[in-house]
N, CA, C and O atoms as a GROMACS GRO file, in nm:
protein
  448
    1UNK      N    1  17.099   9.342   7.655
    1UNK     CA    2  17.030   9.265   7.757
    1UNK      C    3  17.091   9.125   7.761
    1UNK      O    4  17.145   9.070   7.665
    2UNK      N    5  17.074   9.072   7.888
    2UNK     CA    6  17.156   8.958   7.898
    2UNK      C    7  17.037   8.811   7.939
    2UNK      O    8  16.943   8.843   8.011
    3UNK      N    9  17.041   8.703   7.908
    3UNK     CA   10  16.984   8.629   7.882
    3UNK      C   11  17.058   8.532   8.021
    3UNK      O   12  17.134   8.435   8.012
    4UNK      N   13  17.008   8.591   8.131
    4UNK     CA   14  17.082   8.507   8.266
    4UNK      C   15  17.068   8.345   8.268
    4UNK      O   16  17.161   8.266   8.285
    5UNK      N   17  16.940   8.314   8.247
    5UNK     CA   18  16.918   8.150   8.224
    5UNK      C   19  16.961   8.095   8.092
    5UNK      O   20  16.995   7.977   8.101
    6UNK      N   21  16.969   8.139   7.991
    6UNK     CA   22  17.048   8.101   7.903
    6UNK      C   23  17.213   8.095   7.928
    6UNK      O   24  17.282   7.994   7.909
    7UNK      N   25  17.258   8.212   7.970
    7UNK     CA   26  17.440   8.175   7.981
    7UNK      C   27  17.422   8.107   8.110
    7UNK      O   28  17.485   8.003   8.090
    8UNK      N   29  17.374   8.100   8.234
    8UNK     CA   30  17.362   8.034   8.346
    8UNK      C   31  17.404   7.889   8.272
    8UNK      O   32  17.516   7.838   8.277
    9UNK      N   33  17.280   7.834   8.197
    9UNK     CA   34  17.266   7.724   8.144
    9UNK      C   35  17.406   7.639   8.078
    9UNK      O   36  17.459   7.534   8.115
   10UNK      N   37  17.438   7.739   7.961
   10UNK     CA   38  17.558   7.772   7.890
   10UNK      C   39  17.670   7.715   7.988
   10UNK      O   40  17.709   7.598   7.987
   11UNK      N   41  17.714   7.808   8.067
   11UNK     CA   42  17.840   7.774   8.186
   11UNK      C   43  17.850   7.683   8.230
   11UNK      O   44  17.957   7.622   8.236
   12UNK      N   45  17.698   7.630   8.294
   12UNK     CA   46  17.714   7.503   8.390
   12UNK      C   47  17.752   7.377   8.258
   12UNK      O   48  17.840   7.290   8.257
   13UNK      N   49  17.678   7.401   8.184
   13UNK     CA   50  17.745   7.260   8.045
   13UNK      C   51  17.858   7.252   8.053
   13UNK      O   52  17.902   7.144   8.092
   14UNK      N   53  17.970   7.379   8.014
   14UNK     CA   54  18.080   7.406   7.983
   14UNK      C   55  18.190   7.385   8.087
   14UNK      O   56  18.309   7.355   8.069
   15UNK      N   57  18.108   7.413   8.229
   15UNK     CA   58  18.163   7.362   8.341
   15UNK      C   59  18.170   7.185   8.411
   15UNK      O   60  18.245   7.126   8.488
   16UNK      N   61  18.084   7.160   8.355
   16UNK     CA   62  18.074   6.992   8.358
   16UNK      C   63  18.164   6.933   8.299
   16UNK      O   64  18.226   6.841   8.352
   17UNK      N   65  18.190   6.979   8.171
   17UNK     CA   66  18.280   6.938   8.098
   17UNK      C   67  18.418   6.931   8.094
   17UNK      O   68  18.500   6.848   8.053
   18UNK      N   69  18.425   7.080   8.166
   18UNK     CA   70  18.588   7.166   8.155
   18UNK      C   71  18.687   7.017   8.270
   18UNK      O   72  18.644   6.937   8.354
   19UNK      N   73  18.803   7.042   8.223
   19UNK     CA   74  18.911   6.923   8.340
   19UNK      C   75  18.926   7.030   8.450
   19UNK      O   76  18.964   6.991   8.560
   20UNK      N   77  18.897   7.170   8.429
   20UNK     CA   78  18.889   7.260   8.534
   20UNK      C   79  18.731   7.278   8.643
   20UNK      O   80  18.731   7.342   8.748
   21UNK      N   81  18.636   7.221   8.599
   21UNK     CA   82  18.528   7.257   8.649
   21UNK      C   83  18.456   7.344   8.669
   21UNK      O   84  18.356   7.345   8.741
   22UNK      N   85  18.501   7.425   8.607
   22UNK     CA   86  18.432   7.584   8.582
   22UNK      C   87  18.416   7.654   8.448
   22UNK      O   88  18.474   7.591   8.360
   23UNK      N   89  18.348   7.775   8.400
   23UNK     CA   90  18.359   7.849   8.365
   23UNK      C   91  18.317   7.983   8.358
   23UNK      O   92  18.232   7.985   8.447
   24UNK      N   93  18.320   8.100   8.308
   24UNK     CA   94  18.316   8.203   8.359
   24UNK      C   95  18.290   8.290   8.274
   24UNK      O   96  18.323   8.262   8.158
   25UNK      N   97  18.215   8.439   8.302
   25UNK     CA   98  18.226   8.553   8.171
   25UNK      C   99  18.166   8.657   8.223
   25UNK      O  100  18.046   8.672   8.245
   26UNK      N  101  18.269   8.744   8.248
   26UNK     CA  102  18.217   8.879   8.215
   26UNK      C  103  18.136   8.955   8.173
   26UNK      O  104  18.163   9.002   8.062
   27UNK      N  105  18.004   9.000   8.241
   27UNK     CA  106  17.850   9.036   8.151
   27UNK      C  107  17.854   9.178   8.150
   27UNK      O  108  17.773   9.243   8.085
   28UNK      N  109  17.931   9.224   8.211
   28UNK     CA  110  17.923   9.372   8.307
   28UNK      C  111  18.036   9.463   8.341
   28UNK      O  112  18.086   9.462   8.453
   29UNK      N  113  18.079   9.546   8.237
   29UNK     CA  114  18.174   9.598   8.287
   29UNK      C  115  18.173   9.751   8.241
   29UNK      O  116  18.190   9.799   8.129
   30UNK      N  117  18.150   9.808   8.358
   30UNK     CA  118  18.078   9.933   8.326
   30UNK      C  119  18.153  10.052   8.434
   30UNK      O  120  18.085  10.092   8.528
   31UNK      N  121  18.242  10.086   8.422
   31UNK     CA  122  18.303  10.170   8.516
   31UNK      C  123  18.388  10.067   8.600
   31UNK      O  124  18.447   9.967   8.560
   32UNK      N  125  18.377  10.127   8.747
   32UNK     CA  126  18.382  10.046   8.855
   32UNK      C  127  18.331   9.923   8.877
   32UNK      O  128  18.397   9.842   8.942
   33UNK      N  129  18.186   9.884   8.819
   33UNK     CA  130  18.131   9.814   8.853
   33UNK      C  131  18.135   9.660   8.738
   33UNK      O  132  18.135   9.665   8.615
   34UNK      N  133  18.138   9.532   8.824
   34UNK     CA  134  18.181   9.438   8.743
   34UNK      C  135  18.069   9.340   8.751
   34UNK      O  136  17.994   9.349   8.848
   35UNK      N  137  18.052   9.261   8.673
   35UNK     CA  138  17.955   9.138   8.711
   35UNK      C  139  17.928   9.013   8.618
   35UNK      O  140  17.877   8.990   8.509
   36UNK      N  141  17.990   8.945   8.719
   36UNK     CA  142  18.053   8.784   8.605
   36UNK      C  143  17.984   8.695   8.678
   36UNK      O  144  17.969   8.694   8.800
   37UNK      N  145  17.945   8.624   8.601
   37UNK     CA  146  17.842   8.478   8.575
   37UNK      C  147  17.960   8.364   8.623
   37UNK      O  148  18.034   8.325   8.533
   38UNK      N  149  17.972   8.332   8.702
   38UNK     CA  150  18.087   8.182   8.736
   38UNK      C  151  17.995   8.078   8.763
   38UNK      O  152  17.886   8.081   8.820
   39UNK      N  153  18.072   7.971   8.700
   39UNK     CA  154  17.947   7.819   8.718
   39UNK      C  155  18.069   7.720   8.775
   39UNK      O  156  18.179   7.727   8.720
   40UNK      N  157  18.049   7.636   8.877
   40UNK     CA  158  18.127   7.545   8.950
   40UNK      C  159  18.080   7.394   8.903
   40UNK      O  160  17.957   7.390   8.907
   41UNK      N  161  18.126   7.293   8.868
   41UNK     CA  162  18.100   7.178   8.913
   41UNK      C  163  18.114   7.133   9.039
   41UNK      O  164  18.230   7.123   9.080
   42UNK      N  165  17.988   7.091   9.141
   42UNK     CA  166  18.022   6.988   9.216
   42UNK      C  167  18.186   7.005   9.303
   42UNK      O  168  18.260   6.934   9.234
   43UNK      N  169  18.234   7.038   9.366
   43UNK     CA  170  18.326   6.983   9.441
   43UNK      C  171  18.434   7.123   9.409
   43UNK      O  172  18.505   7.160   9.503
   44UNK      N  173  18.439   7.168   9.327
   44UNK     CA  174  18.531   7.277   9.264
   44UNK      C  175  18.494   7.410   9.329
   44UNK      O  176  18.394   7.449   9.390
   45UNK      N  177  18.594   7.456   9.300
   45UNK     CA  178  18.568   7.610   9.372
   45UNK      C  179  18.682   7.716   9.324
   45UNK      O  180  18.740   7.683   9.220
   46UNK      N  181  18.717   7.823   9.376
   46UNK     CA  182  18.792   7.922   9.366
   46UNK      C  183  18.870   7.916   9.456
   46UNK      O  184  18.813   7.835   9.528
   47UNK      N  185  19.003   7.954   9.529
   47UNK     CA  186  19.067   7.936   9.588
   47UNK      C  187  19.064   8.053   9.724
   47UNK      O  188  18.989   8.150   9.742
   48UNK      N  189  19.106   8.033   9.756
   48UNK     CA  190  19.128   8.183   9.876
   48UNK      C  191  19.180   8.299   9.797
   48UNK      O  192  19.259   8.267   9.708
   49UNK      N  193  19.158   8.406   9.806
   49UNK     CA  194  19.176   8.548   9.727
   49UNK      C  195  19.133   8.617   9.856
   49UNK      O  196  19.087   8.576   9.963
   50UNK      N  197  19.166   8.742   9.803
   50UNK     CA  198  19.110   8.901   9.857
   50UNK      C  199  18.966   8.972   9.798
   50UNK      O  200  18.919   8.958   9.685
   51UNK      N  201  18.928   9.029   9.880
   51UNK     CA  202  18.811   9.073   9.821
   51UNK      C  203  18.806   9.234   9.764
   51UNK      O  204  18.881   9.319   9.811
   52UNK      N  205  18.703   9.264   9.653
   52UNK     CA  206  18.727   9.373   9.620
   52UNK      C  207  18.656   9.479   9.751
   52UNK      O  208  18.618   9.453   9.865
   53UNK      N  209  18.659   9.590   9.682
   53UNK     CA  210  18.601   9.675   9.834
   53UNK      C  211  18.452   9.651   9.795
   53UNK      O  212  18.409   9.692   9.903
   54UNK      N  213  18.374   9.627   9.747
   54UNK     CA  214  18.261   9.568   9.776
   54UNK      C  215  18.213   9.464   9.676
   54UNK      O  216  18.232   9.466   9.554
   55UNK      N  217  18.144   9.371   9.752
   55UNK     CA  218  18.136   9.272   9.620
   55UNK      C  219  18.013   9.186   9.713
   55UNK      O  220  18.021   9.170   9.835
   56UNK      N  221  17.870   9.118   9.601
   56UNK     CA  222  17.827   9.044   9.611
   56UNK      C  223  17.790   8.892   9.558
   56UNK      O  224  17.831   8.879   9.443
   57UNK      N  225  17.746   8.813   9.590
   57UNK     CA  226  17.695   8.719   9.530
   57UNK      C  227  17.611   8.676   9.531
   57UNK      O  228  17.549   8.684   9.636
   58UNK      N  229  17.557   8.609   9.432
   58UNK     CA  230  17.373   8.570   9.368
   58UNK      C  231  17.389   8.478   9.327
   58UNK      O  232  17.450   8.484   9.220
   59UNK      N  233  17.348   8.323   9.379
   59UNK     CA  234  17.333   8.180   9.350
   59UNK      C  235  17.210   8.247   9.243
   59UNK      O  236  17.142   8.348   9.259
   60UNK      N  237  17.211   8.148   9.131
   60UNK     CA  238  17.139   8.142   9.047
   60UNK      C  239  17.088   8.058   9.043
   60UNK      O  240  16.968   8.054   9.015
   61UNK      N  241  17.174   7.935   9.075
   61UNK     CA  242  17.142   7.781   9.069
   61UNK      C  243  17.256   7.694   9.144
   61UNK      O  244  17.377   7.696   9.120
   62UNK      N  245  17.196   7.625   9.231
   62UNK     CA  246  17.302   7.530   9.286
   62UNK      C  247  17.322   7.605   9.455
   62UNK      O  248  17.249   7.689   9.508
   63UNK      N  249  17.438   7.545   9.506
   63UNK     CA  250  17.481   7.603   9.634
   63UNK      C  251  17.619   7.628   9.667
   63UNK      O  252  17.700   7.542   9.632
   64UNK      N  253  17.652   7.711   9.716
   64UNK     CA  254  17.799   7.738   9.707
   64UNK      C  255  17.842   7.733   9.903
   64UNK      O  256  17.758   7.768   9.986
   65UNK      N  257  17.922   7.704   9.925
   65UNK     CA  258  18.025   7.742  10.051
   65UNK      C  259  18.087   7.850  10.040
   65UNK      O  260  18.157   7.841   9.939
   66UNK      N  261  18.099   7.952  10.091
   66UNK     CA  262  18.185   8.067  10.118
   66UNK      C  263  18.282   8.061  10.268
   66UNK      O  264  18.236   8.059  10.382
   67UNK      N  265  18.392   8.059  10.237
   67UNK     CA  266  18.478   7.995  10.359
   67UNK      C  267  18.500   8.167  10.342
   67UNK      O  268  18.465   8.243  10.252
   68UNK      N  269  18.587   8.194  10.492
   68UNK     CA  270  18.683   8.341  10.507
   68UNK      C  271  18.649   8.354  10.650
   68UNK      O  272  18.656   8.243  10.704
   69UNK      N  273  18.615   8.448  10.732
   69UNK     CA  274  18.587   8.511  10.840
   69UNK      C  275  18.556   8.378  10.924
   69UNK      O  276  18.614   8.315  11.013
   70UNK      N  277  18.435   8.367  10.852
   70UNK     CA  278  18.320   8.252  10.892
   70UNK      C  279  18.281   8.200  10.792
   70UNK      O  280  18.296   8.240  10.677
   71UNK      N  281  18.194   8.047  10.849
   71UNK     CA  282  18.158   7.996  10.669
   71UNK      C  283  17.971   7.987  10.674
   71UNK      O  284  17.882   7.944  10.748
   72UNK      N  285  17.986   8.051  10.556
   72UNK     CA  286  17.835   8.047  10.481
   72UNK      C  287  17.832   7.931  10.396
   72UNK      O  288  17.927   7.874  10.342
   73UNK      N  289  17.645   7.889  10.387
   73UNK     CA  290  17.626   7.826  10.267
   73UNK      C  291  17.512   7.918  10.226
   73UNK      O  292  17.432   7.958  10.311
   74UNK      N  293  17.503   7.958  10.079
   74UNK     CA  294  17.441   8.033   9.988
   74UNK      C  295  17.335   7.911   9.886
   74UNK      O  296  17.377   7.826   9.808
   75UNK      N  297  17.253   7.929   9.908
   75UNK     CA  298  17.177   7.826   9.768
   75UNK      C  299  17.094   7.939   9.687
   75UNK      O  300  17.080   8.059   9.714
   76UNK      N  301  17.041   7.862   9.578
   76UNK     CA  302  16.960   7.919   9.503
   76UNK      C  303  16.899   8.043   9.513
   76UNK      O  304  16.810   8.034   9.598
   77UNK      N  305  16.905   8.168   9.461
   77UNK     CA  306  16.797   8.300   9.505
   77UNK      C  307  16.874   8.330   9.568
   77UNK      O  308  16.894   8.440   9.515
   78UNK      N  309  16.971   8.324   9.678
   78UNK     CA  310  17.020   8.392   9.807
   78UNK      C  311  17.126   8.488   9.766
   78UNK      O  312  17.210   8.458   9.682
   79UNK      N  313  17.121   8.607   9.826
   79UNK     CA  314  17.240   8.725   9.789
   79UNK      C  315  17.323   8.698   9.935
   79UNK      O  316  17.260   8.665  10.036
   80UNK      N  317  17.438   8.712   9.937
   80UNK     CA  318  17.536   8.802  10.013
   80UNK      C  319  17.634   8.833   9.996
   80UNK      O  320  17.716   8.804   9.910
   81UNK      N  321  17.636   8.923  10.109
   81UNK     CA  322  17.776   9.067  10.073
   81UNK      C  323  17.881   8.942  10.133
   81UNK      O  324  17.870   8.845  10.208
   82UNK      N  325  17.974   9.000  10.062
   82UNK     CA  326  18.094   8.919  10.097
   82UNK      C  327  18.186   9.025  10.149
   82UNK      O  328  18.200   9.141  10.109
   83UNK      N  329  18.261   8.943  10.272
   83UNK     CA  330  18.332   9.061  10.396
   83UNK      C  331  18.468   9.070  10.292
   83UNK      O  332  18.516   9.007  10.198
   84UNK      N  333  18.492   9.174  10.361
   84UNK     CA  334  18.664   9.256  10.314
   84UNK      C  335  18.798   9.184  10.348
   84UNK      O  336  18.912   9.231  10.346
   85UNK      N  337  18.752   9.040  10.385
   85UNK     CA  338  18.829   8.960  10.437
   85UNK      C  339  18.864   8.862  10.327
   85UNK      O  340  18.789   8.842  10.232
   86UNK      N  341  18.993   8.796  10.345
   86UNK     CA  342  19.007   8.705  10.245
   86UNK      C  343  18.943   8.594  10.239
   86UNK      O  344  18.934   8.560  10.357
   87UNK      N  345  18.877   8.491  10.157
   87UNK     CA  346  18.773   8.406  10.139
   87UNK      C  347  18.746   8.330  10.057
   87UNK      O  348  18.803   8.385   9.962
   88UNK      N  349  18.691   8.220  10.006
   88UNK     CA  350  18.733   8.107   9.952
   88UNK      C  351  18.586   8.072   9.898
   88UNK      O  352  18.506   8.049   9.989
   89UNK      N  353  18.538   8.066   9.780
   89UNK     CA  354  18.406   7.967   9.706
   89UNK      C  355  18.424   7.834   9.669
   89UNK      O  356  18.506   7.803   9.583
   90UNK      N  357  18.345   7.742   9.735
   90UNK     CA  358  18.316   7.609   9.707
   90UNK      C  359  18.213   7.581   9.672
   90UNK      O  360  18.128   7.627   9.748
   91UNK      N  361  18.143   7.486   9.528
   91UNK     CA  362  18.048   7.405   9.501
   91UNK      C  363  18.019   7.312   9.566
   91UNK      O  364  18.062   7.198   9.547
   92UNK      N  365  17.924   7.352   9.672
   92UNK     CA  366  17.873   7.199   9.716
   92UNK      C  367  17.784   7.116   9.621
   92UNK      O  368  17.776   6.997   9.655
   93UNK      N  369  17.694   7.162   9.475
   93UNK     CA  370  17.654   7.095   9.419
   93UNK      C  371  17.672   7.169   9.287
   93UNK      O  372  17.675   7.292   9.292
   94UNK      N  373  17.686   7.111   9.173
   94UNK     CA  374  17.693   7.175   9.050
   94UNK      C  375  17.608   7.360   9.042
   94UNK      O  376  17.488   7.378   9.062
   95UNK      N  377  17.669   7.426   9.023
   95UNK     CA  378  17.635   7.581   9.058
   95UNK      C  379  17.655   7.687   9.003
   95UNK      O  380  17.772   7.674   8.968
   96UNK      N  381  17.611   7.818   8.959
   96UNK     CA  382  17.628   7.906   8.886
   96UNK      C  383  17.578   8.058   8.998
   96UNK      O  384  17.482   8.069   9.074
   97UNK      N  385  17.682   8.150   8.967
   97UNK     CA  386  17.621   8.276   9.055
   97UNK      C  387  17.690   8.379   8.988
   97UNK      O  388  17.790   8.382   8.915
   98UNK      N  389  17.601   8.473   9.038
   98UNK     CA  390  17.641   8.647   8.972
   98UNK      C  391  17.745   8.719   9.075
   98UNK      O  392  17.713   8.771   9.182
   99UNK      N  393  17.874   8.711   9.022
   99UNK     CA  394  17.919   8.796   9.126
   99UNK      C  395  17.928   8.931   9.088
   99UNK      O  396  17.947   8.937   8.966
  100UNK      N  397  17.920   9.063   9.151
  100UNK     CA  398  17.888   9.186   9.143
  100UNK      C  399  18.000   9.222   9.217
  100UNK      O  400  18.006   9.168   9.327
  101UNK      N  401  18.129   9.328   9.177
  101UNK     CA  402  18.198   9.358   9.253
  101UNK      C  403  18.196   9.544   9.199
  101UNK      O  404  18.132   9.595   9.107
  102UNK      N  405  18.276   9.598   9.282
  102UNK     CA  406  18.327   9.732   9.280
  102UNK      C  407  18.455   9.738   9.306
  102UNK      O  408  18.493   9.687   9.411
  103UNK      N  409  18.562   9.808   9.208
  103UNK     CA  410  18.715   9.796   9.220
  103UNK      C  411  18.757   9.958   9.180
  103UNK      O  412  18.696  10.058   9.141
  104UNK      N  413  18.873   9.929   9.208
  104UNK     CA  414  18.953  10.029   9.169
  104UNK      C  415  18.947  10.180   9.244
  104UNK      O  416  19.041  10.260   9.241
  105UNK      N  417  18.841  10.198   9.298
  105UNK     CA  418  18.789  10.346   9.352
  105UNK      C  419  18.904  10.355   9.541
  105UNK      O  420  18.949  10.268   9.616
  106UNK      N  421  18.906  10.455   9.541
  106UNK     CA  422  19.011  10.515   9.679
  106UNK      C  423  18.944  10.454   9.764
  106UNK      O  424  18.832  10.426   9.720
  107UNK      N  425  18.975  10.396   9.943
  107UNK     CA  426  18.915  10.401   9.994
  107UNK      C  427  18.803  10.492  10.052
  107UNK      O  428  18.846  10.601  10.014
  108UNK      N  429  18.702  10.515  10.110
  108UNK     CA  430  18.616  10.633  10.119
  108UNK      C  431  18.563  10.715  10.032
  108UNK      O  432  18.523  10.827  10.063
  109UNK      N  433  18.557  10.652   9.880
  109UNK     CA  434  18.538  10.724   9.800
  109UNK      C  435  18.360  10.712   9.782
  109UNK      O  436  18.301  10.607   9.759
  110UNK      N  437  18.290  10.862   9.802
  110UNK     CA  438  18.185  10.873   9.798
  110UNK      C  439  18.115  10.855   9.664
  110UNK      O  440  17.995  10.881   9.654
  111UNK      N  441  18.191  10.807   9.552
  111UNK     CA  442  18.039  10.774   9.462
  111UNK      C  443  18.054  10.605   9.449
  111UNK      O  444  18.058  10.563   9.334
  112UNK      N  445  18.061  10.522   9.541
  112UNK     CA  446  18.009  10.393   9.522
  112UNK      C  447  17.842  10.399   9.545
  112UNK      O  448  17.775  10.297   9.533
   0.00000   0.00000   0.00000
């Protein structure tokens, strides 16, 4: 069992600190299915990437920008699916979220 407000907590320290502004960890890795805890400082973000074939995100704390298609802002509590499009995470305020992805499986593959 995983102690979400505790490593939440954990990250964002470690992320305040880091000269990178982040940090990150792997809680979940169970088949296909992935799910990592990322914490942003303020102003920092992830860069533009590709997305897996399905993947969400869960502010835990803080608010994030999601640039790609179109741009979202996500705060606290809020889930969304993130499109199949390439796309970009920004901290608009010191922040931590669950991302949930699915990889590796064929396209159309019926046991997602």
């Amino acid at each position: 069992m995983v102690d979400l407000r505790r490593v939440t907590d954990e990250h964002l320290g470690t992320a305040r600190s880091s000269p990178h502004g982040r940090s990150a960890e792997l809680l979940v890795h169970d088949g296909h299915l992935r799910q990592t805890l990322i914490a942003l400082r303020a102003g920092e973000g992830l860069g533009e990437h590709n997305s897996p074939q399905a993947a969400s995100l869960h502010v835990l704390t803080g608010r994030v920008r999601v640039t790609g298609d179109h741009e979202t802002e996500v705060s606290t509590g809020e889930l969304v699916v993130l499109t199949h499009q390439r796309h970009a995470v920004a901290a608009v305020e010191d922040s931590a979220f669950l991302l949930t992805t699915v990889t590796g499986l064929p396209d159309g593959d019926p046991t997602i």
